[in-house]
C-alpha positions in Angstrom: 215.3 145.3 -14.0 217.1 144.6 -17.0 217.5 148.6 -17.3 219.5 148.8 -14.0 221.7 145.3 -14.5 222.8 147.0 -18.0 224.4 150.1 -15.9 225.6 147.4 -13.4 227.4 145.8 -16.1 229.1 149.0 -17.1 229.8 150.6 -14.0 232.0 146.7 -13.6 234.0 147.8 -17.0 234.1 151.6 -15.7 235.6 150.0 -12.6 237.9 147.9 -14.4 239.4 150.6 -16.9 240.3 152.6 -14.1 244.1 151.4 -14.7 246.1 154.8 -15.6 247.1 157.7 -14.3 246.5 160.6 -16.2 249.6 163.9 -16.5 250.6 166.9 -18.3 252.6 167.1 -21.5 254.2 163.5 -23.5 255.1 160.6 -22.4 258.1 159.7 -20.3 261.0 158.1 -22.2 260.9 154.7 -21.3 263.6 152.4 -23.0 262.4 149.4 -24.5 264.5 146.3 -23.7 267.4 145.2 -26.2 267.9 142.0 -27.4 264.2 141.7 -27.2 262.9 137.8 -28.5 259.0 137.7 -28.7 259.1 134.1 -29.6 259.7 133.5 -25.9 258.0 136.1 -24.5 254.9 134.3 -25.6 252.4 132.8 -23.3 250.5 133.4 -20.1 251.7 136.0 -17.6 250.3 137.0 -14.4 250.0 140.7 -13.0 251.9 141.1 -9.8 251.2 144.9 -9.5 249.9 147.7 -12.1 248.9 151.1 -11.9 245.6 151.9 -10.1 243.4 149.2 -10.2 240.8 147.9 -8.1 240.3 144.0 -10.2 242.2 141.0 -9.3 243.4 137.6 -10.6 244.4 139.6 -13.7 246.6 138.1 -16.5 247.5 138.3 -19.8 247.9 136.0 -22.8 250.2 136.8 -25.5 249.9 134.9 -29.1 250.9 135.2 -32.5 248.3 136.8 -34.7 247.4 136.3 -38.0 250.1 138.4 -40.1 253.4 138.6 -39.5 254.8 141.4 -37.1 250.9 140.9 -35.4 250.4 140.2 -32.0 247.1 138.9 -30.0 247.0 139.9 -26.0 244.5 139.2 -23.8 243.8 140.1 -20.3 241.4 137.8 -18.4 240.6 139.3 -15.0 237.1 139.3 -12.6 235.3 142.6 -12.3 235.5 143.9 -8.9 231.4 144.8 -8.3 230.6 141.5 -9.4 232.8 140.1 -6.4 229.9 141.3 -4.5 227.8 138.4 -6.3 227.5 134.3 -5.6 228.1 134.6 -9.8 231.6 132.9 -11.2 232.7 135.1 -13.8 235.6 136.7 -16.5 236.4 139.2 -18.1 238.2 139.2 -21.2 239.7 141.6 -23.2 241.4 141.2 -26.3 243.8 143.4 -28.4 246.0 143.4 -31.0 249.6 144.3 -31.3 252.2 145.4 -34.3 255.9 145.8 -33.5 256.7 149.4 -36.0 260.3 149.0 -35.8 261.3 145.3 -36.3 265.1 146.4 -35.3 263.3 147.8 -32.0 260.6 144.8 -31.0 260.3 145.6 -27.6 258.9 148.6 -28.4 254.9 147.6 -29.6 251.3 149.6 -30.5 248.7 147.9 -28.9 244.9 149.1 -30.1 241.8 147.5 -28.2 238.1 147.7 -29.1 237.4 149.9 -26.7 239.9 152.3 -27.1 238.4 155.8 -28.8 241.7 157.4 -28.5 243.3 154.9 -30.8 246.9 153.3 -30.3 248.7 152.9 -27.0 252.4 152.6 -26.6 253.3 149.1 -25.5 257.1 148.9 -24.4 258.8 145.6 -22.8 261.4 147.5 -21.0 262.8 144.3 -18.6 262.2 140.5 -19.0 264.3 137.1 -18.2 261.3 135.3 -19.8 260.7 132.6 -17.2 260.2 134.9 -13.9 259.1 138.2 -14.6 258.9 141.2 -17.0 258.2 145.1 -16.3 256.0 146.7 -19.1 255.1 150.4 -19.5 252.3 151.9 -21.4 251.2 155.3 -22.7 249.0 157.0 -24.6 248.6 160.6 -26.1 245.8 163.0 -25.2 245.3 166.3 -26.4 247.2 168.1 -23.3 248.4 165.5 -21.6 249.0 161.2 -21.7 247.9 158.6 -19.7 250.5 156.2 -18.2 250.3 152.2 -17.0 253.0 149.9 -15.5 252.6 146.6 -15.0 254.8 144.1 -13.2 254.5 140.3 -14.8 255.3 136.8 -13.4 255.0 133.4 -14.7 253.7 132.8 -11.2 251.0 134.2 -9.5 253.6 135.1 -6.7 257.1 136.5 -7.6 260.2 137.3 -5.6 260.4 140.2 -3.5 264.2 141.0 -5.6 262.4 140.9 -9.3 259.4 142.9 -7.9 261.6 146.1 -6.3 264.4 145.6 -9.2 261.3 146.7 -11.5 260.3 149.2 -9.5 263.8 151.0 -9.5 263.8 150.7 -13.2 260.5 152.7 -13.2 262.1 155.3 -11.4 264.7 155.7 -13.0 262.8 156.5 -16.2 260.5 158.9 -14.0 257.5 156.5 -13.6 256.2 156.5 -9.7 256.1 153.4 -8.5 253.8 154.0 -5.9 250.9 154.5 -8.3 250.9 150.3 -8.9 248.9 148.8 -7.1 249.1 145.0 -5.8 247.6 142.4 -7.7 245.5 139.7 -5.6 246.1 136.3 -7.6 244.5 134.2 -4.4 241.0 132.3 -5.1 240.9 133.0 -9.2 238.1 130.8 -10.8 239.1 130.1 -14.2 236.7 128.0 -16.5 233.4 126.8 -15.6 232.0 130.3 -14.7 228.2 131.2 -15.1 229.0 134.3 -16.8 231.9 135.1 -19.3 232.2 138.7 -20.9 234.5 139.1 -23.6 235.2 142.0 -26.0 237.5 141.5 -28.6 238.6 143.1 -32.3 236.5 140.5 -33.8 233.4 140.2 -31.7 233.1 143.6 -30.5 229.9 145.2 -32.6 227.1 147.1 -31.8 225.1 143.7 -32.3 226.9 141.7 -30.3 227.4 144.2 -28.0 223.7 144.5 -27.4 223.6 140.7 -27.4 226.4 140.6 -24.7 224.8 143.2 -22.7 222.0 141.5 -22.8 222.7 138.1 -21.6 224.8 140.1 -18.7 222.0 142.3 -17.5 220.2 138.2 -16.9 223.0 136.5 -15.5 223.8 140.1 -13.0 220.7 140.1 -12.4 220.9 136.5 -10.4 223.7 138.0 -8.7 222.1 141.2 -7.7 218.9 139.1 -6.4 221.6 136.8 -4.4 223.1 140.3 -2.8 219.6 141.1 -1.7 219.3 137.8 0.0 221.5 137.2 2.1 220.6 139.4 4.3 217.5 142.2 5.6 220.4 144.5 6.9 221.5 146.0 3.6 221.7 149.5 2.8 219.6 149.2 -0.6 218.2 146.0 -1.5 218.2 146.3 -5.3 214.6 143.9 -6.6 212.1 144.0 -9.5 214.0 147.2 -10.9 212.9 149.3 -7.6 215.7 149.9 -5.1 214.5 150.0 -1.7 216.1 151.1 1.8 216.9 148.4 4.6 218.9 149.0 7.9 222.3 149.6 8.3 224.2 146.4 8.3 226.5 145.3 11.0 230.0 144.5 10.0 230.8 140.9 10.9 233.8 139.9 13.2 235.2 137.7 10.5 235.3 140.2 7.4 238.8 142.1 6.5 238.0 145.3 6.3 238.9 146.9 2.6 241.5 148.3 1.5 241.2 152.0 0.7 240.3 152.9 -2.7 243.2 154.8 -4.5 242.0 157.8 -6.0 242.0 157.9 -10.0 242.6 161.3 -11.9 240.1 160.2 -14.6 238.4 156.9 -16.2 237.4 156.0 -19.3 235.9 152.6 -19.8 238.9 150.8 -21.2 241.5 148.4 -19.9 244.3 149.2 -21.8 247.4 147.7 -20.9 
């Protein structure tokens, strides 16, 4: 059992990475803001809409780091197979940024743990600071880059005007819009959850890794059991490591079908920003 929870765990982050789309050649020119004051960009921001993503309730957390010119950002989010579960969980994941041009401080490297390409460009190309803010990323590959936008409010809801303004701007710099997908912040648990994962520069080793991965293949497992019994119709009732065959479940009258999933070009398991 503890076997299969470990690949449930990852196929969660594989899910969760799945937050780019991938294209030929550089990156697309996409002007950082002037006039650009982190001191009041700081603080907690919630994503209205970002490139292909199937999590919700994300949002991230920028603080100062430790030296100067050194940024912290999280992203706290759930992962989207463990919304199949009774288990209250988080994900968080934690990066650090540096600002290479202080005349240009909108434009940002951001490097997460799990990151094997390295840096990211981070540019803040839109904020007023207490509504919303448009942020691009991208990140060099050997033939080609992988691109995210995000679209940020201080609210977990944010005017239709903001939201298309941003979308124009993306446009304009050649970024489609219509790869962002939107951002469910309805029902988010935050604090008391019976599972927390967090990676972070700090924390993020192979032991505590193994440690982490651990303690997630028990509490999943709870959650996978739970899955199993609610019901006899189920597809595959996963048990005792063995994955057994049940009947064909019948879709209840009161359950929203789901959305489509968007089709990704690639995945890699990182959530970079």
């Amino acid at each position: 059992m503890r076997s299969l929870t470990l690949y449930i765990v990852l196929a969660g982050c594989i899910a969760l990475a799945m937050t780019h789309s991938y294209h030929l050649g550089t990156c697309p020119i996409v002007e950082p803001m002037s006039g650009f004051q982190m001191n009041k960009f700081l603080g907690e921001w919630y994503v209205i809409q970002k490139t292909s993503t199937a999590s919700k309730c994300i949002s991230y957390n920028y603080t100062r780091g430790e030296e100067p010119g050194e940024y912290i950002i999280t992203q706290d989010s759930d992962i989207p197979i463990l919304g199949l579960t009774s288990l209250k969980h988080e994900y968080h994941y934690t990066g650090t940024l540096t600002v290479p041009y202080p005349s240009v401080p909108a434009h940002m490297s951001v490097r997460f743990p799990l990151s094997v390409a390295g840096t990211a460009l981070h540019v803040i190309f839109g904020t007023d600071y207490d509504n919303y803010a448009g942020i691009f990323t991208c990140q060099k590959l050997a033939f080609a880059h992988r691109q995210s936008a995000t679209i940020l409010s201080r609210k977990r809801d944010l005017d239709k005007a903001y939201v298309d303004n941003i979308r124009q701007t993306l446009a304009s710099f050649g970024v489609d819009p219509f790869e962002l997908s939107i951002i469910s912040q309805s029902n988010c648990p935050r604090g008391n959850n019976s599972f927390d994962f967090n990676i972070d520069p700090h924390t993020f080793t192979v032991d505590n890794f193994g440690h982490a991965m651990r303690k997630a293949g028990e509490k999943i497992g709870d959650g996978v059991e739970w899955i199993g019994g609610q019901s006899s119709k189920v597809y595959y009732k996963i048990t005792s490591g063995e994955i057994k065959k049940a009947e064909k479940p019948e879709l209840p009258t009161n359950v929203t079908p789901l959305l489509k999933t968007p089709k990704f070009e690639n995945n890699e398991i990182e959530s970079i920003f």
